[in-house]
N, C-alpha and C positions, 0 to 999 in steps of 0.2 A: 668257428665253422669255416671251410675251405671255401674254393670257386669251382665250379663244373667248368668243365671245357668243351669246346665244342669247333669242329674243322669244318668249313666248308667250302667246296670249290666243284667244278665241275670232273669228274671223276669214271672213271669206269668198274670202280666198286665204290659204296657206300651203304649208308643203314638204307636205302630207298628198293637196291637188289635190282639195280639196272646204270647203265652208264646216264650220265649227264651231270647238270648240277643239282647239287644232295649233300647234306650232311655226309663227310667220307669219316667223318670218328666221333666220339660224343662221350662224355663221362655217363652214364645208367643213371634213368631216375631224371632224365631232368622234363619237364610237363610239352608234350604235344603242341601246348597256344604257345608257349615259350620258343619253342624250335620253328614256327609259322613265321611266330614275329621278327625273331632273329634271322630268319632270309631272308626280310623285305628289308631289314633293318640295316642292314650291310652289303646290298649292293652295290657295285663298284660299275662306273663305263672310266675308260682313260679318257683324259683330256684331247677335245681332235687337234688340239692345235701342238701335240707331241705323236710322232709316230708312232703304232702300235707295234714293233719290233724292237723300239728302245725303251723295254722295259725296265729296268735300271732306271730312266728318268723319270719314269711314271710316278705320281706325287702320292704318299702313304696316308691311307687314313685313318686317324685315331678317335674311332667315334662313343660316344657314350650315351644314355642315358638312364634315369633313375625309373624308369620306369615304361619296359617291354616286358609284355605279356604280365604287369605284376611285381618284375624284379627289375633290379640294376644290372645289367649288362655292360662291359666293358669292352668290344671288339677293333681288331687291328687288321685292315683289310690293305692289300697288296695285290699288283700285277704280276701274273705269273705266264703270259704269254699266250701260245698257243695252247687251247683242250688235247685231250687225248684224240679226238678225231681229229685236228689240224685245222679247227676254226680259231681263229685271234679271238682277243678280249679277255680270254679266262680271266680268274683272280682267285686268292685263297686270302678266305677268312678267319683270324684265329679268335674267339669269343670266351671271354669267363662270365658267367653268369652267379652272381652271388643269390644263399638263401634268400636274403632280405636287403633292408636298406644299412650302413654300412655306417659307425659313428667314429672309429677309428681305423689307423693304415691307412697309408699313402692315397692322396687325392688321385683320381682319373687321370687326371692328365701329365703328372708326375709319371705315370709308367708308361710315357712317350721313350720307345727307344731302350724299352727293360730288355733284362736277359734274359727272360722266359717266354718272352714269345716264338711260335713256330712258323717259319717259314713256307715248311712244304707240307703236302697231306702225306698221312700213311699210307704208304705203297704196299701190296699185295690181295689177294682177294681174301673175302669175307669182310665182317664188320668188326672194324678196331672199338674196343671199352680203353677209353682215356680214365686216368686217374682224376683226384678231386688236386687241385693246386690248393695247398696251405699257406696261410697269411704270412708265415717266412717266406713261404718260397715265390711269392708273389713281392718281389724285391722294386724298391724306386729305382726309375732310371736317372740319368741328367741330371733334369727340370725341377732341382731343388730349389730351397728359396734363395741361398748365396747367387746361382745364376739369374734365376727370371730377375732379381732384385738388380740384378749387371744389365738384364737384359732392355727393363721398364726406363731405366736410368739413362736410356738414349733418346729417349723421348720426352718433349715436355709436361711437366705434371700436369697440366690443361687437358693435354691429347690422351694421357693415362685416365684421369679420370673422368672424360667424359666417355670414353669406352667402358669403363665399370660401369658407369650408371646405362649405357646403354644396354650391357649384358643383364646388371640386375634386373631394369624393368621387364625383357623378353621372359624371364623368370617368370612374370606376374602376368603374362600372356599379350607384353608388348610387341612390337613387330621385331623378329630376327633380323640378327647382327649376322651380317656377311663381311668377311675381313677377304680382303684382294693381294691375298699375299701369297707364297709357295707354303708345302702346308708343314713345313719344320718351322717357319715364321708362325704361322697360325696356331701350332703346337704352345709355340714358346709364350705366344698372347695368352692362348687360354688356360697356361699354367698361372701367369701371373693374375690374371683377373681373379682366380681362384685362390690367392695365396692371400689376393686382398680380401676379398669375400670373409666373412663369418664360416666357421666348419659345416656349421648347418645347410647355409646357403651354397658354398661351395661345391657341395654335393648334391645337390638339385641342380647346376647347371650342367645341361643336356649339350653334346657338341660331336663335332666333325671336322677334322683338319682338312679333306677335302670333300667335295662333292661336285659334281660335273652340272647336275642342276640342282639349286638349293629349296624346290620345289617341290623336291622327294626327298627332303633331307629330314623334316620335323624333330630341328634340337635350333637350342635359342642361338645356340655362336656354326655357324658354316662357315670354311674359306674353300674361296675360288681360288685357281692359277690368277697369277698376273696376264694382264692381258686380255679376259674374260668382258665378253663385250655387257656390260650390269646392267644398261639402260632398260630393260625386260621385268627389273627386278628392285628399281628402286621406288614404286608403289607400293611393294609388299615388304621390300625389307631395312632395314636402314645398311645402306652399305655403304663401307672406310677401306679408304688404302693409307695402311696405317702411314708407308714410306711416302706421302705426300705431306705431312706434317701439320696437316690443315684439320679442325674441326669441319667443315660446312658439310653441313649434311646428318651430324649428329643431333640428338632431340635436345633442345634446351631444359637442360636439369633443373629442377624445385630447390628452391631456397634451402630445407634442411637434408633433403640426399645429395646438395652438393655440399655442403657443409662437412657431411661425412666421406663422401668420394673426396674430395680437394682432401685432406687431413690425411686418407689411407695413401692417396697418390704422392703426398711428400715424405710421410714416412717410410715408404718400400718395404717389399712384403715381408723384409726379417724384421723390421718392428712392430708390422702387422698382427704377426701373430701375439706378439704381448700381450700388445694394445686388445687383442679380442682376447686372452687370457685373461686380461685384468677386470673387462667389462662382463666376462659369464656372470660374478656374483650378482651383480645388480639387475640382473634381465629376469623378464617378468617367464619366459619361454614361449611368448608368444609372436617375442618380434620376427618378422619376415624383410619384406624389401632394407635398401641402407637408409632411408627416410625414418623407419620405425628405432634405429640405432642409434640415433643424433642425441636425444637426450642421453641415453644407458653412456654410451660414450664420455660425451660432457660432461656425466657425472663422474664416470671411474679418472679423467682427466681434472676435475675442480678438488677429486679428495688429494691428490698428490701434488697439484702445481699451487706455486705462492701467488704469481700474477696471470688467475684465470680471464680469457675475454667476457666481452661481454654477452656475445651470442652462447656461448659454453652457458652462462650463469641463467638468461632468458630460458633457455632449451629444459634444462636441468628446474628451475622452479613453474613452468608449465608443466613438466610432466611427474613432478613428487605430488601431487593431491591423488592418483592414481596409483603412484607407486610406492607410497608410502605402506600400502598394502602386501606388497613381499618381499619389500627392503627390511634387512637386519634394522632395530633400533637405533642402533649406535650409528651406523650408515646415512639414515636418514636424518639424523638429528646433526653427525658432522656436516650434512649437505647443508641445512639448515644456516649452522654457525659460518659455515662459508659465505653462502648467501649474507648473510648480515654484515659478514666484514668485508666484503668487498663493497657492499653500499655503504659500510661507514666510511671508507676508503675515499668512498666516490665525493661524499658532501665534504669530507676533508680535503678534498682538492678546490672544491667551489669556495670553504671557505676560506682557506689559503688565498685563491685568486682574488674576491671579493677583497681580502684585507688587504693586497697589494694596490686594486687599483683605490681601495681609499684610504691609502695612505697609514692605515692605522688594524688594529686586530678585529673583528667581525664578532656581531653577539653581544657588544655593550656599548651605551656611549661613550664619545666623549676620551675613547681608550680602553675603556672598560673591556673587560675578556670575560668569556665564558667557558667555565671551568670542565673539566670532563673530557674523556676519551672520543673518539673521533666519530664513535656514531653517534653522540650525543650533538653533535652538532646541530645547533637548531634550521629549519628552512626557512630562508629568507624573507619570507613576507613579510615576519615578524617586524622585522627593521627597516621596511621599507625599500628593501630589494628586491623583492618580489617580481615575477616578469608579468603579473597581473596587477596595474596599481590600483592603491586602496582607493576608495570614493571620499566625497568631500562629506561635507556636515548633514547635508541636506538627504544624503541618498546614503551616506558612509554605514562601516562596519561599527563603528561607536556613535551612539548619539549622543547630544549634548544632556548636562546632567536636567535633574526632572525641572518639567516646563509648566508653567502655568499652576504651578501648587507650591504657595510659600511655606518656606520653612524645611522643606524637603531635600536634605542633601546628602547626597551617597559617600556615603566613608569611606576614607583612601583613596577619592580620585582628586588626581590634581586639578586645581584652578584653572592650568594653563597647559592643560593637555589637547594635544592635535585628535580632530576629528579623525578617523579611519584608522587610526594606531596605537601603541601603547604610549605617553609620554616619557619624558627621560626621568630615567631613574626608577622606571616602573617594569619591571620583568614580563617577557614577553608573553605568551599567554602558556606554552607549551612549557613553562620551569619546572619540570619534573626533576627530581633528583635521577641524577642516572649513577647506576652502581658503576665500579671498574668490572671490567670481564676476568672470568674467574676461568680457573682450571676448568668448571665444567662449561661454558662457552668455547671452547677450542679440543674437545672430548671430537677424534678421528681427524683431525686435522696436521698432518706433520709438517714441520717447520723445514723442511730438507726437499729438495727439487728431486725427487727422483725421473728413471726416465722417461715416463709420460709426460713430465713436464717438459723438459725440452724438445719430448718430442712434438707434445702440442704447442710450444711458442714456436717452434720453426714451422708446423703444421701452417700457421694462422697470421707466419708474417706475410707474405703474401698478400691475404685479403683482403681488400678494404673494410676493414671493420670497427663501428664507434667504439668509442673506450666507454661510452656511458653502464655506466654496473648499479645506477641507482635504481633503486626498486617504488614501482609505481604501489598505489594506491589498493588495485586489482591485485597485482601479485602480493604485496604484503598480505593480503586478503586472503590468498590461497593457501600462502605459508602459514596463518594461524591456524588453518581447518588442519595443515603438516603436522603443526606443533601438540593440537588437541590429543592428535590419535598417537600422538609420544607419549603423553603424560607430562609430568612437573619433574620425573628424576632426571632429566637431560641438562635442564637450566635453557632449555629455548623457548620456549614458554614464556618465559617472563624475560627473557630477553628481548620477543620478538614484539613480545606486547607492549612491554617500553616503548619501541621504535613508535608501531603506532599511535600511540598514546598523542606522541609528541608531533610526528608528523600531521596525522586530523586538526587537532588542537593549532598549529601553526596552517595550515591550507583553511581552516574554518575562518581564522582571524584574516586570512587574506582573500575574501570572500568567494571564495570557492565552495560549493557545494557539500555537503556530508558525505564522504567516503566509506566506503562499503565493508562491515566491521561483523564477526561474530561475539557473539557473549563471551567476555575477556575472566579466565581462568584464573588467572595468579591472583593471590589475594592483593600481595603487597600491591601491584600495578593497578586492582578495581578501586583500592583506598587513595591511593595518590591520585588517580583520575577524580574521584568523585570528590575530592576535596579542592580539587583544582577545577572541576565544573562548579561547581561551589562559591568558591572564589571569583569566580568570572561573573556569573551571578548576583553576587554580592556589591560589587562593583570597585572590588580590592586591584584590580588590575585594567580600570578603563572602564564606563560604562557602556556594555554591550547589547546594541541596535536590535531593534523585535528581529531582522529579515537574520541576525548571523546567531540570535538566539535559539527560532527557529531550527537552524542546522545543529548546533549546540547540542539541543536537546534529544534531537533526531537521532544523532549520534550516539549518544549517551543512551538512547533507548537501546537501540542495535549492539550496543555491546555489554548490555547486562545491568547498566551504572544505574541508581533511584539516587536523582539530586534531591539532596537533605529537604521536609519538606518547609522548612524555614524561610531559606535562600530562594522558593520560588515565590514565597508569600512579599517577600523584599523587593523582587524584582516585579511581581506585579503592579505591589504600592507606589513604587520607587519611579518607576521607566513606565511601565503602562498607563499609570492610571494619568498622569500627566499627559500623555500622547492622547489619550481618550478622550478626556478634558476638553485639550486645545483644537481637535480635528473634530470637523462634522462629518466623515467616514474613516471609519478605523482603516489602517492599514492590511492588507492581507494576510502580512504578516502577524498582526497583533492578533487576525481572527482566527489564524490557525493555533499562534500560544494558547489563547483563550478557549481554543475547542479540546486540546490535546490536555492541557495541565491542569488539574479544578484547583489545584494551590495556588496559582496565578490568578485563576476569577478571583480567589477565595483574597489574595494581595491589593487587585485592582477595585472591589469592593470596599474596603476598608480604607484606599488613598481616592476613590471618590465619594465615601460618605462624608471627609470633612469640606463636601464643598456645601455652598450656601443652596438653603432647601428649594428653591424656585431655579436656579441653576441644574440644580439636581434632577429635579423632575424632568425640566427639559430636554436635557442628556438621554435619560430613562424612556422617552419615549421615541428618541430614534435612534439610527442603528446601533449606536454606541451600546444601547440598551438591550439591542435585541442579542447583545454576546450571553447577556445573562438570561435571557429569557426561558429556556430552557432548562437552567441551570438544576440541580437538585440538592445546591449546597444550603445551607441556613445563612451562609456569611453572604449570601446578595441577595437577604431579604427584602432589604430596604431598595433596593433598585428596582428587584420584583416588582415589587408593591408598589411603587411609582412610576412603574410602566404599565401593570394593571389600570394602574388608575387613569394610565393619559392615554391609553390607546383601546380600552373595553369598547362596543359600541351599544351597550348600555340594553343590550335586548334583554338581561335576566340579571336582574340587578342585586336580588336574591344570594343568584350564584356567585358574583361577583365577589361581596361582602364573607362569601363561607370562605373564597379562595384568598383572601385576603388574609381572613384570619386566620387560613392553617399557615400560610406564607408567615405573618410576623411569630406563630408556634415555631415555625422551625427555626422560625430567624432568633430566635428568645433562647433557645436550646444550645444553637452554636454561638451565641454570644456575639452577634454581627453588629459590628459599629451602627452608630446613628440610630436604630432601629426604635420605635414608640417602646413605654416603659407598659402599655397596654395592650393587651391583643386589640379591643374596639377601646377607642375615643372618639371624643365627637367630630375631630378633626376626620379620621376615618369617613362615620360615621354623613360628614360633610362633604367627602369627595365625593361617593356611593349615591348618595340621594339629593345631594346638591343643600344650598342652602336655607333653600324653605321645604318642609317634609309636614307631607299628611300623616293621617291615624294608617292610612294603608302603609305605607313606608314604615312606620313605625311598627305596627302590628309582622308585616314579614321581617322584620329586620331581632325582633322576640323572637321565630320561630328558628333563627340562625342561630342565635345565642344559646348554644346547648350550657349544661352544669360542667365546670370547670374553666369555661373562659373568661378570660382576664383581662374585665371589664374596669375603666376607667369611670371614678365620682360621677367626671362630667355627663356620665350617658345617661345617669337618672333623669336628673334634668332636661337631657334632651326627650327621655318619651313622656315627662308627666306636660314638657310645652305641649304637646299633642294630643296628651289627657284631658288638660288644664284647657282646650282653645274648642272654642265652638265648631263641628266642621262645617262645610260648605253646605248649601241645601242641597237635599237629596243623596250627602254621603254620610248620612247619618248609622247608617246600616255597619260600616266600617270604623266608624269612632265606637260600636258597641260593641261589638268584635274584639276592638283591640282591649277596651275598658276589661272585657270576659277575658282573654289570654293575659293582662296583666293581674288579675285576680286572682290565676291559678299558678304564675310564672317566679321562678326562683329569684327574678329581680325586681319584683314586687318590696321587698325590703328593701333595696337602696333608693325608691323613690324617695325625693321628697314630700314634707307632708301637707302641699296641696292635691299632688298626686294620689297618698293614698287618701285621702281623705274622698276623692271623687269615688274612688274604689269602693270604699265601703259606701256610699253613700247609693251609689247606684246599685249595688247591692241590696238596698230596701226597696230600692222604686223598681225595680226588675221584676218581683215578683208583681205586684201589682197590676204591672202594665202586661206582664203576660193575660191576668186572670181580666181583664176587660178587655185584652182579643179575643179570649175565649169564650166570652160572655155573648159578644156581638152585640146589634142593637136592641134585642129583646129584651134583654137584662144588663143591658150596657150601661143604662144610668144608674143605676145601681151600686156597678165598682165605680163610677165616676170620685166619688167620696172617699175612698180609700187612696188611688191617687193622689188624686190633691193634697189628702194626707201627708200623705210618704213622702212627698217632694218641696212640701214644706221648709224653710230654714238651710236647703240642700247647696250646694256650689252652684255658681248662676250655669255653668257648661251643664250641670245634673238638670236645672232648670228648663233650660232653651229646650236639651235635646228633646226632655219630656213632655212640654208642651207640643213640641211637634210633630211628635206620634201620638199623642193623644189627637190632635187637629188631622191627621192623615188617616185615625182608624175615625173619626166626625163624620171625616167626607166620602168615609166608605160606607158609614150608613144610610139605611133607605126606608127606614119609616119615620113619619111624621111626628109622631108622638114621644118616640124614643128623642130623636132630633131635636123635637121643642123643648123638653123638659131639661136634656144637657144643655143645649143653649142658654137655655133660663139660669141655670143654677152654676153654669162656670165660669170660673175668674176672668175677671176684664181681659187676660192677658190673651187667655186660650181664646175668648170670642174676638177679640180685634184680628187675632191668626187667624181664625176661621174665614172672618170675612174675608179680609186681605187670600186667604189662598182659592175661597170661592171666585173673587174679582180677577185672578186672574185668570181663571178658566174659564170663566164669561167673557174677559177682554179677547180671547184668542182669534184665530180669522176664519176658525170654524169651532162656535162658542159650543161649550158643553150644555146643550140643550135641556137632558137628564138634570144635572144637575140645577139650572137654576128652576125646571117646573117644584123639581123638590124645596129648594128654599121658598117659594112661592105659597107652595103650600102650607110651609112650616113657621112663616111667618104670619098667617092668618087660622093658626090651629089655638086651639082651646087653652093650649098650657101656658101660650104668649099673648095673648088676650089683653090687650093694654099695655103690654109692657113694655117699657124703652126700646128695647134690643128688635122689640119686633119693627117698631119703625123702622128702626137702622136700618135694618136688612131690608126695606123694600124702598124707601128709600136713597140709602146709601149704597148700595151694592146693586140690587137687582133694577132697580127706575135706570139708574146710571149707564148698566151693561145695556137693557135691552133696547133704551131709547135709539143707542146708534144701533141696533142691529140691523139687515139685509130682512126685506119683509119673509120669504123663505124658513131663515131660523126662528123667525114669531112663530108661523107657524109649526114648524117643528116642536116649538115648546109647547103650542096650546097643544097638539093631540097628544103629547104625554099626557096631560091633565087627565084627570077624573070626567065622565060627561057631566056630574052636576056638576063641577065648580067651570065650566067650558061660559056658560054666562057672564058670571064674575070680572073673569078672565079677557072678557071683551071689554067690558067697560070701562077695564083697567087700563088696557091696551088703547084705547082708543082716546081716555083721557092723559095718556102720556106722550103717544104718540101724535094725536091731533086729526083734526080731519085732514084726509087723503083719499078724497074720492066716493063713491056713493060704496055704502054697504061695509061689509069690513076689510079695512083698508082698500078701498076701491073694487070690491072683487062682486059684491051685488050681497045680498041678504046672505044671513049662515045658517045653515039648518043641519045640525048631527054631523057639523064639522067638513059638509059639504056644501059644496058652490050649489045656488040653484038657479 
């Protein structure tokens, strides 16, 4: 598609069909807003400080931008003297208006000075139709890139490229760049700035060679005449005169757009355009300012140069996790392989230096060398070069071998190995095999300097720039998430992961923190890691400290690695359980292995069961214990269980005893060192309820005991001493209980046979003693015979308990007669209880009145009429209680009495008691139990 053209000037014909200024020619078809904007767009005043009849001097303007009314306009505006009425000022303007935006043919300001411009308007009346100008005919002038590139070259690359980044940012709505120079100077600027520019951008920069106010100008580059007083205009714009040679006054450029301006400024625009040649493939399409270009750049310069800086290699590995995205494979996997050999590059210079200043080769004792291509070179810490040094014994990266547990020593470390390092002779921790780099490690890399290369080493001698190309922790980090989205057929991959492999593994051992790692891809690199955390663990390479185990593991999670679970159960037994042992609070670090690993509880478990059992519980019951207390493994049963036992506070002791037993179930199951060969023993059985245990204890301690647990000999024994033992007065109630659940209970067979023998025994007197509470006193002496029977020959425990409930259902009787007749006729045993439990109810300090009018009476009833027993009892029991009684309780007891035996009862009273007084007991005559 061509350019419309368009004249204008002040006139006395035009398309307006009146004199003045107007459109005087126009190609057809071009839009109304278009031809509005293009005469605000191109007004011209001459400068006042040249007279307006020396038009000839008057300064030409070549203005542009990408967007009037919609389109790119290109306009070349000129003095043309006096109007056709004989006012000064005129001008004619020549304008080409392209359909759209324009991606090839000659830049703007390249047709500075072309052959197609018109000078004067069409003369005659009527309205001239201009043709459309075709993209041949629309020819470059000058302002190629051989000139501007003569032109920039007189200037220092400083003052070059801090005007690009000044023109680029006006681009992005920075404050215009006003140049103070004649406006073929200003031409010439703004050819070159665009010759540096990207095509893209080139053509987005909006301009004007002159402008009388730059106010009305709205395009990012304006120049003034020399001379032009700027001070009006340095708030809004940044203004340079380029012929002072000075930056001040320029905006301080950003780190990476000057990176890019400095590079294009020493290249000069004929290399320019290469350099943005060679960087199209790599461009996402969405870069804008030269800030967004620094990496595209970097990179299209790292694939051809052999000694890339180090800013180039930073730029380019920040922006691949991004770009990896619309980079060619092969692209970003050569970017890759570069990045790696210039950080092999780099530690081969450290190690190199390192081996000068110690006199000998770096990576082994002694002389010793470490084999392998240069990025194998391992990091320093290892050998104690480190710029972080290792810690001593007491705080170090290795602890000493295990402490406080004899007999325990870790395989492969040496005797006389230094705290915080590997000893000699012992490989550092990072001994990864590293392959040599193969064909596919150098896949888009050419070994030949082309000319991005020299053009970027002269770009960037200048700069002060560190040579460091080693790659940190973060950016290896990024480059794996590069390598993922590769795949495994580049060979970066496993190249890349190598590096980290070895670097972590050597930073871990210098006790630096675990470095930030994705789940590691390659097989062969997850196998040699994992055998090499393995190895560490084991303690083949240095016994390694809980605090860099810790990292170790941390590590090895984050990148995918499950250390063997063997090596952790080693390291638990080996390193923790000693530390456990000899510390009364674990280390932080120990609590964090212990909460993260259950192979390590499951290790440290089994190197603290061989300690001695009173040590043990100890341990168990503070903090050291509480690692496991939560545990859900079977292999810290026995700690469990021994911190149950030291720290329960015994409110439900019940429950205790169940959690014990499923605790040694599980512990039975996984096979946990030390652990009882029984779920209860009586040792258990002794922690739980202490050393002396009732029928109560006993009895809930059956109801814990379900069918299938795995009961020790000794527990018979322990519930038939509780069968076998008289209980206390008054907890008779719970020895029958327990006698009844042993009767019915599947551990009834492993009693011994005093035990069962009480069992059946009491088994016969049971009924018995039921049917003479049922009887009551009416028919109570009755069953009395059958009792005595049944309890006959019986176990003395069957004995006791029975006589005591028979003496308790005695004293619960309340008729006389029933009373006399069992008193009469039962065994010495049962009446000396009887008494004895009567005397103490009468002894009390509010006697049971009730009860002794009863005995009173019962001892003077029909059925004991002579008889030994009935003396006793008024004698021995009731004389005795009542003689000390409070005169109050006498009385109490006589108005229980019957009124006829109320006589009796006086005289009895009064020959025990004695005289006291006139009447009874001092109170005056009695009459129907009243005072008269």
């Amino acid at each position: 598609m061509g350019f419309a053209q368009l004249y204008y000037t002040s006139c006395e014909h035009g398309l307006s069909g009146y004199a003045g200024y107007q459109f005087n020619a126009a190609t057809p078809g071009v839009d109304p807003r278009v031809l509005r904007e293009v005469e605000r767009f191109t007004v011209y005043e001459p400068p006042r400080s040249c007279p307006a009849e020396r038009v000839d001097d008057h300064p030409v303007n070549l203005c542009y931008s990408p967007d009037v009314g919609g389109v790119p306009v290109l306009s070349r505006v000129v003095s043309s003297g006096d109007d056709p009425s004989g006012r000064p000022g005129n001008y004619f303007a020549h304008s080409l208006v392209a359909a759209g935006p324009k991606e090839s043919g000659p830049l703007p300001a390249e047709l500075w000075e072309a052959d197609f411009w018109a000078e004067a308007p069409v003369e005659g009346p009527g309205p001239a139709e201009l043709s459309e100008l075709s993209e041949t005919e629309v020819g470059p002038g000058p302002l190629d890139r051989e000139r501007t590139d003569a032109w920039m070259r007189r200037w220092p690359p400083e003052v070059v490229a801090r005007l690009l980044l000044a023109a680029d940012d006006a681009v992005d709505g920075a404050r215009p760049l006003v140049l103070v120079a004649d406006s073929a100077s200003v031409a010439h600027w703004v050819a070159a700035l665009t010759h540096l520019l990207s095509p893209e951008r080139a053509r987005m920069l909006s301009f004007a060679t002159y402008c009388a106010n730059p106010d009305e100008a709205f395009v990012h580059v304006v120049g003034v005449p020399p001379g032009s007083d700027t001070a009006l205009w340095k708030g809004r714009f940044t203004v340079h005169d380029p012929e002072s040679g000075s930056v001040d006054g320029l905006p301080e450029p950003g780190t990476r757009a000057w990176a890019v301006a400095d590079r294009l400024a020493r290249l000069g625009t004929c290399r320019a355009a290469e350099l943005w040649r060679r960087a199209r493939p790599y461009a996402s399409g969405r870069e804008g300012p030269l800030a967004d270009w620094r990496p595209v750049l970097a990179a299209a310069a790292l694939l051809d140069e052999c000694a890339p800086c180090g800013r180039d290699l930073r730029a380019v590995r920040e922006w691949l996790p991004e770009a990896v995205g619309w980079l060619a494979q092969d692209d970003a996997a050569a970017l890759v392989h570069r990045i790696l050999d210039a950080d092999a590059a780099s530690f081969a210079g450290v190690a190199d230096a390192r081996d000068g200043a110690a006199g000998g080769p770096s990576g082994g004792p002694a002389g010793g060398t470490v084999s392998g291509p240069a990025d194998g070179a391992l990091v320093g810490a290892v050998d104690g070069s480190a710029t972080r040094p290792s810690r001593g014994a007491s705080g170090g990266m290795f602890a000493g071998s295990a402490r406080g547990m004899p007999g325990r020593r870790r395989e492969g470390v040496s005797a006389g190995a230094v705290p915080g390092g590997p000893s000699n002779g012992v490989r550092p921790w990072s001994g990864i095999p590293v392959e040599p780099v193969g064909p596919a490690d150098t896949a888009g890399t050419p070994g030949t300097t082309g000319a991005a290369g020299a053009e970027g080493t002269a770009g960037t001698a200048g700069a002060a720039e560190p040579a460091d190309t080693s790659l940190d922790h973060e950016a290896l980090a990024g480059l794996q998430r590069v390598a993922h989205r590769l795949g495994g057929a580049t060979g970066v991959v496993e190249r890349l992961e190598r590096v980290m492999v070895r670097r972590s593994l050597d930073d871990i051992a210098a006790g630096r923190p675990a470095p930030p790692v994705a789940p590691m891809r390659s097989e062969s690199v997850r196998g040699a890691a994992r055998d090499r955390v393995a190895a560490l663990l084991d303690g083949r390479r240095g016994e390694v400290c809980p605090d860099r185990a810790v990292e170790l593991l941390r590590w090895a999670r984050a990148g995918g690695l499950v250390p063997p679970a063997a090596s952790l159960e080693r390291y638990g037994g080996d390193v923790i359980a000693p530390l456990l042992a000899g510390s009364r609070l674990p280390d932080p670090a120990i609590r964090t292995l212990m909460a993260a690993h259950p192979g390590m509880r499951r290790g440290a478990a089994a190197g603290l069961a061989e300690l001695p059992r009173d040590r043990l519980a100890a341990l168990a019951a503070g903090p050291a214990g509480a690692l496991f207390a939560d545990d859900r493994d079977g292999s810290s049963a026995l700690l469990r269980e021994l911190r149950l036992l030291g720290t329960d506070n015994r409110t439900d002791l019940p429950g205790l005893l169940s959690y014990v037993v499923s605790v040694r179930r599980e512990g039975r199951t996984a096979e946990a060192p030390g652990l009882a060969e029984h779920d209860v023993d009586e040792d258990l059985l002794a922690g739980v309820w202490g050393p002396d245990h009732d029928a109560r204890a006993v009895l809930l301690t059956l109801r814990v005991l379900r069918p299938g647990v795995l009961v020790a000999p000794d527990v018979g024994g322990w519930v038939a001493e509780a069968v076998t033992s008289p209980p206390e007065e008054g907890r008779e109630r719970a020895w029958r209980e327990l006698v009844d659940e042993v009767s019915r209970h599947w551990l009834r067979t492993r009693l011994p046979e005093s035990g069962r023998r009480v069992v059946v025994e009491w088994s016969r007197v049971r009924p018995a003693l039921v049917a003479l509470r049922a009887a009551g006193d009416d028919r109570g002496p009755d069953r009395l015979g059958a009792v005595y029977g049944s309890v006959r020959d019986t176990h003395p425990v069957v004995e006791e308990v029975t006589r005591r409930l028979v003496v308790r259902m005695l004293l619960g009787w309340r008729r006389c007669a029933s009373l006399a007749e069992a008193l009469r006729d039962c065994p010495a045993e049962v009446f000396e209880a009887y008494c004895d439990a009567v005397s103490l109810r009468l002894a009390e300090e509010r006697p049971d009145t009730a009860t002794a009018a009863l005995v009173y009476l019962t001892a003077r009833h029909e059925a004991l009429t002579g008889h030994g027993r009935s003396r006793y009892l008024d004698a021995s029991v009731l004389s005795i209680a009542v003689a000390g009684w409070r005169r109050r309780h006498v009385a109490r007891m006589r108005r229980q009495l019957p009124r006829e035996s109320g006589g009796g009862f006086d005289e009895w009273a009064q020959r025990l008691r004695g005289p006291r007084g006139h009447g009874f007991f001092g109170l005056g005559p009695w009459t129907c139990g009243r005072r008269s």
